[in-house]
C-alpha positions as CSV (number, residue, x, y, z in Angstrom):
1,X,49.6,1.2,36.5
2,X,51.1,4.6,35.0
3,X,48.8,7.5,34.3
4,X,49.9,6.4,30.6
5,X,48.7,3.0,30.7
6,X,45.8,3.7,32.1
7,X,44.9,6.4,29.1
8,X,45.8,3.7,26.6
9,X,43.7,1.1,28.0
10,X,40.8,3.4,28.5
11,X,41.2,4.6,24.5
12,X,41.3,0.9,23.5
13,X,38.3,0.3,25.1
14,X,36.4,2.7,23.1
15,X,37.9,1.7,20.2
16,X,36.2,-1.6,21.0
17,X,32.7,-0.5,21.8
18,X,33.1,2.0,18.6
19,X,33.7,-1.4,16.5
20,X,30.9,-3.2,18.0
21,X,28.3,0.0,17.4
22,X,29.4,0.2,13.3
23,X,28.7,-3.5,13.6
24,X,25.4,-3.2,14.6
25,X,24.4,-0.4,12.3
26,X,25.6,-2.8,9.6
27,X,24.1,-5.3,10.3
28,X,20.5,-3.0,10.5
29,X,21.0,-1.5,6.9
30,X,21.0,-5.0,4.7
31,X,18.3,-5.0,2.7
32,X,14.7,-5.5,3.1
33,X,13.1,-8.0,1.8
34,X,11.1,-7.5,-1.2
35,X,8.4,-10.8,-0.8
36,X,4.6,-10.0,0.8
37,X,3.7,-12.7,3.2
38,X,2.5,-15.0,0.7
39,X,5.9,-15.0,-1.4
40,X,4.8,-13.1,-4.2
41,X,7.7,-10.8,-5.7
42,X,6.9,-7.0,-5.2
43,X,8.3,-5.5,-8.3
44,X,10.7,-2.4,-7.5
45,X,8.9,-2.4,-3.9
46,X,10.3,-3.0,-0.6
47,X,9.5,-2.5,2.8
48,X,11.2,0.2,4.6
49,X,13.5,-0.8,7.0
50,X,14.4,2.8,8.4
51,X,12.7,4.7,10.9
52,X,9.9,6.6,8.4
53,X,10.2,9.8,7.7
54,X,7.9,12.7,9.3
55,X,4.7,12.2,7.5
56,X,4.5,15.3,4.5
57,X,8.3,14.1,3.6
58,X,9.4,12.3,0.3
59,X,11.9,10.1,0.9
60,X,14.6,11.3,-1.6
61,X,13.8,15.0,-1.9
62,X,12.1,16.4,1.7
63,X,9.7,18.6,1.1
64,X,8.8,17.7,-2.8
65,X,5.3,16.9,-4.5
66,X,7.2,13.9,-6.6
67,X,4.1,12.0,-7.9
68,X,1.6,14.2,-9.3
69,X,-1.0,11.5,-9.7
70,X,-1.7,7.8,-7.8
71,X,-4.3,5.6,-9.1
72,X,-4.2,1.9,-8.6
73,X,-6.1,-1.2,-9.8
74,X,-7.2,-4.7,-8.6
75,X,-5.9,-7.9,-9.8
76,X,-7.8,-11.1,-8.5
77,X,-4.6,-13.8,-8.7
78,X,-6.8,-17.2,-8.9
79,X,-10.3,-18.0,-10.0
80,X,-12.0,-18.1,-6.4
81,X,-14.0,-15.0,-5.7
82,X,-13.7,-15.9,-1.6
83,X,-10.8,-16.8,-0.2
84,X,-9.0,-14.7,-2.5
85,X,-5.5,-13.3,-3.2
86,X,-5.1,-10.3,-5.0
87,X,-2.4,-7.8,-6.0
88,X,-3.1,-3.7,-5.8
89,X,-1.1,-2.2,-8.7
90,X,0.1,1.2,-8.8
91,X,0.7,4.1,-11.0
92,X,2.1,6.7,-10.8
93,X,2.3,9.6,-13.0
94,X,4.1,13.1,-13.0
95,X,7.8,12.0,-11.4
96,X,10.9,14.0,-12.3
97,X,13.1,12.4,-14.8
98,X,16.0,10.8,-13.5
99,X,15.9,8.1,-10.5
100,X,13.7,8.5,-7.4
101,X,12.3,6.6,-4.8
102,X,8.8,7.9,-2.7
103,X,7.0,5.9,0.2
104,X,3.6,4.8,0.2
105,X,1.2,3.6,2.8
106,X,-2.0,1.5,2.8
107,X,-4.6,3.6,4.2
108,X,-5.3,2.8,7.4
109,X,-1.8,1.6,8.4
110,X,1.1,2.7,9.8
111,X,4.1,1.1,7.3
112,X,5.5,3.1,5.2
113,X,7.0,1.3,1.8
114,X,9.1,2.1,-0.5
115,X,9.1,2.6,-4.7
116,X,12.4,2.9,-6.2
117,X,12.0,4.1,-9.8
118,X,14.6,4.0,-12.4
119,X,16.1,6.9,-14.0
120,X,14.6,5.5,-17.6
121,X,11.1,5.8,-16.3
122,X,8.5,6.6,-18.4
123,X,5.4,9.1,-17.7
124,X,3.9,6.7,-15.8
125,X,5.6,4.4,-13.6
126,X,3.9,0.9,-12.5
127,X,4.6,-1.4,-9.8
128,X,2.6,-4.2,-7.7
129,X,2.5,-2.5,-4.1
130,X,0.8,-5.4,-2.3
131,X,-0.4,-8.6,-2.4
132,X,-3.3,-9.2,-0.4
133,X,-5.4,-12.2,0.7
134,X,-9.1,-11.7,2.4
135,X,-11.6,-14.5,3.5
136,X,-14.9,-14.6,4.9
137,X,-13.7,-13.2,8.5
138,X,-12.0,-10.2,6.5
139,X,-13.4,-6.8,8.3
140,X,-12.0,-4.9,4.6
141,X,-14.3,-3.9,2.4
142,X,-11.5,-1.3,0.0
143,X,-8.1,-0.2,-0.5
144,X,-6.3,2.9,-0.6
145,X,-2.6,4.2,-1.1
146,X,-1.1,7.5,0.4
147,X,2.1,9.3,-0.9
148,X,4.3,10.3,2.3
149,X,4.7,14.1,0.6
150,X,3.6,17.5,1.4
151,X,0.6,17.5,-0.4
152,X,-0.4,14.3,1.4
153,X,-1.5,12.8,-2.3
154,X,-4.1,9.9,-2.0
155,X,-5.2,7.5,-5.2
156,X,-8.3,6.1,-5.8
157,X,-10.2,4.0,-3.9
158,X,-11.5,0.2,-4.8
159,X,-13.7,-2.2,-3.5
160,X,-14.3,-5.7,-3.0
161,X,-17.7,-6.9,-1.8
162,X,-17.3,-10.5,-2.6
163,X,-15.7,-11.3,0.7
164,X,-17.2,-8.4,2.8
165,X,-20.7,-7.1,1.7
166,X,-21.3,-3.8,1.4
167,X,-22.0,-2.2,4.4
168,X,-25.4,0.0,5.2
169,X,-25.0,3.6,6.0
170,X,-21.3,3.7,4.2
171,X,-21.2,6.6,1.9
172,X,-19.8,5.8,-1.7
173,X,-20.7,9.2,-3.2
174,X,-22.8,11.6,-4.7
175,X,-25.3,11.9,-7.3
176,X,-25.9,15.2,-8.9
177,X,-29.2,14.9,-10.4
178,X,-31.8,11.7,-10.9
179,X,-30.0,9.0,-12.7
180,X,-32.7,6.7,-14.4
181,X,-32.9,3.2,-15.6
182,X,-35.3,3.1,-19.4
183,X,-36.7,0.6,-21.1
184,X,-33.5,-0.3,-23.4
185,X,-30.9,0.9,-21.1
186,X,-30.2,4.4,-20.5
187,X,-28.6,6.6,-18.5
188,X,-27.7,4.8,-15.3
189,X,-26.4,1.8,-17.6
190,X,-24.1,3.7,-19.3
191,X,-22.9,5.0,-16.0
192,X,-22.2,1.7,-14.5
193,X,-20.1,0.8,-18.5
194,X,-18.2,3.2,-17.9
195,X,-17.2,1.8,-13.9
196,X,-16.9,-1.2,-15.5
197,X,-14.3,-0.4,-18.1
198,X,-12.3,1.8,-15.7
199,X,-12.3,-0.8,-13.2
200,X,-10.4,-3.3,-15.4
201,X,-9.2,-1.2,-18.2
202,X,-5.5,-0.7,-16.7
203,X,-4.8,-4.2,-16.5
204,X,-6.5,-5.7,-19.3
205,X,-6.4,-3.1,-22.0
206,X,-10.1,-3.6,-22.3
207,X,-11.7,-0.4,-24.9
208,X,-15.2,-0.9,-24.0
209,X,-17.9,-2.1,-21.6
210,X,-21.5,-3.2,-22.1
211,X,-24.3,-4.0,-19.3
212,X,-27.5,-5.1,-19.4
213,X,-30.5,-3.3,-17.8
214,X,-31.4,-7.0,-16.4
215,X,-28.7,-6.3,-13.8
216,X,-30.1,-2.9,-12.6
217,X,-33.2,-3.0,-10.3
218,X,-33.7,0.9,-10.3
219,X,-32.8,4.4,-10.9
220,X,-30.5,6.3,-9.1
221,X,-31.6,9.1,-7.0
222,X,-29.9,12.4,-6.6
223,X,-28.1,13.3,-3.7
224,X,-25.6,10.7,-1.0
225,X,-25.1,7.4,-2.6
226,X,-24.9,5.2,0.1
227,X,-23.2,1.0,0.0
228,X,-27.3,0.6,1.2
229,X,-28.7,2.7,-2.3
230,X,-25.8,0.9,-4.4
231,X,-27.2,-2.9,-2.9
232,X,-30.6,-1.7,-4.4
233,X,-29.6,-1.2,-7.9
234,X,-26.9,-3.3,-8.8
235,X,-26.9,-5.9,-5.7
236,X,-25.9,-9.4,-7.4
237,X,-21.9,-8.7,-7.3
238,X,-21.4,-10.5,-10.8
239,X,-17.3,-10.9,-11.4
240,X,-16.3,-8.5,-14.0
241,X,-14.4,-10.1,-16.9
242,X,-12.9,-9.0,-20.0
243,X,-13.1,-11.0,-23.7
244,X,-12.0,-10.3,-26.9
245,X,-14.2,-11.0,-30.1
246,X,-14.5,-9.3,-33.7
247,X,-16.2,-6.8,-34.7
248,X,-18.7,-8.8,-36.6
249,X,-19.3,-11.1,-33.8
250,X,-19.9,-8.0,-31.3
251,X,-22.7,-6.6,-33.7
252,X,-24.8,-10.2,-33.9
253,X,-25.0,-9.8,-29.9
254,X,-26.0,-6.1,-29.9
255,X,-28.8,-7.0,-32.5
256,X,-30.6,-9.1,-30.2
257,X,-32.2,-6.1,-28.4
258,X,-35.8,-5.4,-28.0
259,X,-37.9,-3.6,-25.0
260,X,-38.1,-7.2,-23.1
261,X,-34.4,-7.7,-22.6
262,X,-33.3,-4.1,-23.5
263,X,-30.2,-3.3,-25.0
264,X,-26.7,-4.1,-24.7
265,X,-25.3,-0.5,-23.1
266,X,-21.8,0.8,-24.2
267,X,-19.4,2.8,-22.1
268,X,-18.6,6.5,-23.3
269,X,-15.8,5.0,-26.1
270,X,-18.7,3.2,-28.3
271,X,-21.9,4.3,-30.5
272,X,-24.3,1.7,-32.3
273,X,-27.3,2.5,-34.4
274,X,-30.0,-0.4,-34.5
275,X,-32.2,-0.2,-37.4
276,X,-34.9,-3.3,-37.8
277,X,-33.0,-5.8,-36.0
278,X,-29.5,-4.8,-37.7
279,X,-26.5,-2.9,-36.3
280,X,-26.5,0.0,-39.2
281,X,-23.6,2.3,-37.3
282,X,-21.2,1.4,-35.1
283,X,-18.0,3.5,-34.0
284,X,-15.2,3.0,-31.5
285,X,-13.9,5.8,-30.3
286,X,-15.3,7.8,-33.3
287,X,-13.9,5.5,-35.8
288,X,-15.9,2.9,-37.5
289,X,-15.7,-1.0,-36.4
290,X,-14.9,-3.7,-39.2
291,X,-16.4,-7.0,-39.2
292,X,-12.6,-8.1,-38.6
293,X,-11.1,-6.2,-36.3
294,X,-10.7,-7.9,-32.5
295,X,-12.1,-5.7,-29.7
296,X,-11.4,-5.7,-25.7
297,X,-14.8,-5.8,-24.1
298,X,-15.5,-6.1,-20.0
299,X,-18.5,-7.5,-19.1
300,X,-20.1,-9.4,-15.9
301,X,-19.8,-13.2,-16.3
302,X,-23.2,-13.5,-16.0
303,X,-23.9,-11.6,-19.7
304,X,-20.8,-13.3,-21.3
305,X,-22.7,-17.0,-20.9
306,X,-25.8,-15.8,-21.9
307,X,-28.1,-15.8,-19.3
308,X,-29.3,-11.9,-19.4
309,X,-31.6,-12.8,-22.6
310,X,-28.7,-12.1,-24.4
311,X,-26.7,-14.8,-26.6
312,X,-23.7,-16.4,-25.2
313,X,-20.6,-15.1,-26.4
314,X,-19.3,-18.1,-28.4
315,X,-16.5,-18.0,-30.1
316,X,-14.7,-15.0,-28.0
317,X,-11.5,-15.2,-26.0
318,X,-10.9,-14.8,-22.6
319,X,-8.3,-11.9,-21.7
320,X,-8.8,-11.0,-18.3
321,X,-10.8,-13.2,-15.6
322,X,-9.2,-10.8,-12.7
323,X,-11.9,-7.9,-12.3
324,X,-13.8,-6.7,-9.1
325,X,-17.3,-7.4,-8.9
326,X,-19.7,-5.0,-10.6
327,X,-21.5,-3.7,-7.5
328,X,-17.9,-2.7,-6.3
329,X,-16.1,-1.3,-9.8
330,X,-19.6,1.0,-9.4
331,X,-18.8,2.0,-6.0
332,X,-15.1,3.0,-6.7
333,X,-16.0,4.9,-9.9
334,X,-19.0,7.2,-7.2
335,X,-15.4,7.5,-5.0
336,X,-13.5,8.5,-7.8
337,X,-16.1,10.8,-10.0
338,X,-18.5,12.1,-7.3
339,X,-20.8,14.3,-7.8
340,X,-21.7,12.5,-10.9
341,X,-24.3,13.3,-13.2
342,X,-26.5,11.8,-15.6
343,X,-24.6,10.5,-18.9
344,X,-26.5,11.7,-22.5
345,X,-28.8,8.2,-22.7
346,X,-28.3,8.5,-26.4
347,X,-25.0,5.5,-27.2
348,X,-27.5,3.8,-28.4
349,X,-29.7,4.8,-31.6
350,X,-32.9,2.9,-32.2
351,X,-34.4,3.5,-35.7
């Protein structure tokens, strides 16, 4: 065969092997797929089907802070407290305008994911990043997102103790001074109203919280809260759930008070004034509540049916049956908030 020949064949084979490479890389960029193991759609998520980048690296813009702020939020999908399945929601504040797309990882794992968010986005962006299932045998007790940028942003943490009890020496956080439990209520009540509301307020658009002192065995000492110290005050784990009911329904229950049973404590967005047995003053969010307007209030399942010597809540509606249990909305706010001190003891006036 000529010199010629020989050159052409040899440049035809390359050609060939050249085809066959593009092929392949084809064929490895299709998309991911966007389902979680048990089918559910993850809205504007996908798995990332690239090598990840060098942790500290956005995805779109190296070595950019895009998301300012991560929090997210637990959704149980079905009644069952264990076995459950459950979606972690994100949100995501602070992005540049125009289209992006960051990674995010579960904490503790190695897969990065994907958000692509749209150029129309608003100040905060939303998506559900996982859905989850944990039974009995289920070593996780939390969940946490990181944000592969510089600035290694994490969100909050939230728990779930239903499936995995809340383990000993485990530090949830820090008190800054004594917390106590009183007669009606107090400080450490309205502490755990206000976990409760932020635990499920996301989601369910829930304005307030109330808890009964029935539910809380002790005060809180200052110093390291530990899963051990949050067993002995709140241990029962009671489903938080939100209900909607009017504003004159909502005072007949907070009239039932009296030092036996205590009273019905409010997160940081109410104020009632009992005066003789009657609710004299109440405000939402400094404005005053009407006998007809509906409000949003979380509460443990246990208060709504009336077995905390306070009545049944007849006549509400059911908006949200999705929540953490209590113990576990109170260890995520300590995670959140720590070092927390003592709220005022004084949303509740008794003349």
């Amino acid at each position: 065969m000529s010199p010629l020949a020989l050159a052409g064949r040899r440049a035809a084979g390359i050609v060939a092997i050249a085809a066959m490479l593009i092929g392949v890389l084809a064929t490895g960029a299709q998309a991911a797929p966007t389902t979680g193991g048990t089918g559910d759609v993850w809205d504007s998520v996908s798995t990332s089907i690239t090598p990840a980048p060098a942790p500290g690296q956005a995805q779109s813009q190296p070595g950019q802070n895009l998301v300012k702020k991560a929090t997210i939020a637990f959704e149980r999908t079905d009644a069952a407290k264990c076995p459950l399945t459950f979606k972690v929601h994100g949100f995501f504040e602070g992005l540049p305008q125009g289209a992006q797309t960051f990674q995010y990882r579960l904490t503790g794992t190695e897969e990065w994911k994907t958000v692509t968010v749209p150029a129309d986005h608003g100040p905060v962006h939303s998506a559900v990043l996982e859905t989850l299932s944990w039974d009995w045998e289920t070593k996780e007790r939390s969940v946490r997102i990181e944000i592969n940028q510089p600035d290694g942003l994490q969100s909050n943490i939230f728990y779930y103790f239903k499936c995995g009890p809340a383990k000993g020496s485990d530090v949830a956080g820090t008190a800054a001074e004594d917390i106590p439990v009183t007669t009606m209520g107090g400080p450490l009540a309205e502490l755990i109203a206000d976990a409760q509301l932020e635990a499920v307020q996301a989601l369910s658009g829930a304005e307030v919280a109330l808890v009964s002192k029935r539910n809380i065995l002790k005060g809180m000492n200052a110093g390291t809260v530990t899963f051990e110290n949050l067993m002995s005050w709140q241990p029962y784990g009671h489903v938080v759930d939100v209900h909607s009911m009017t504003g004159a329904q909502l005072k007949s229950i907070l009239a039932h008070a009296n030092p036996t049973i205590g009273a019905l404590t409010p997160s940081a967005s109410m104020r009632y004034t009992l005066d003789q047995g009657k609710v004299t003053e109440i405000t939402l969010n400094g404005a005053p509540v009407t006998d007809t307007q509906r409000i949003k209030i979380a509460a443990n399942w246990i208060l709504m049916g009336g077995w905390e010597g306070f009545p049944q809540w007849t006549g509400s509606q059911s908006v949200f049956k999705r929540g953490p249990d209590d113990t576990a909305a109170l260890a995520g706010y300590l995670t959140h908030h720590s070092p927390v001190r003592a709220p005022g003891g004084d949303r509740v006036t008794i003349k």
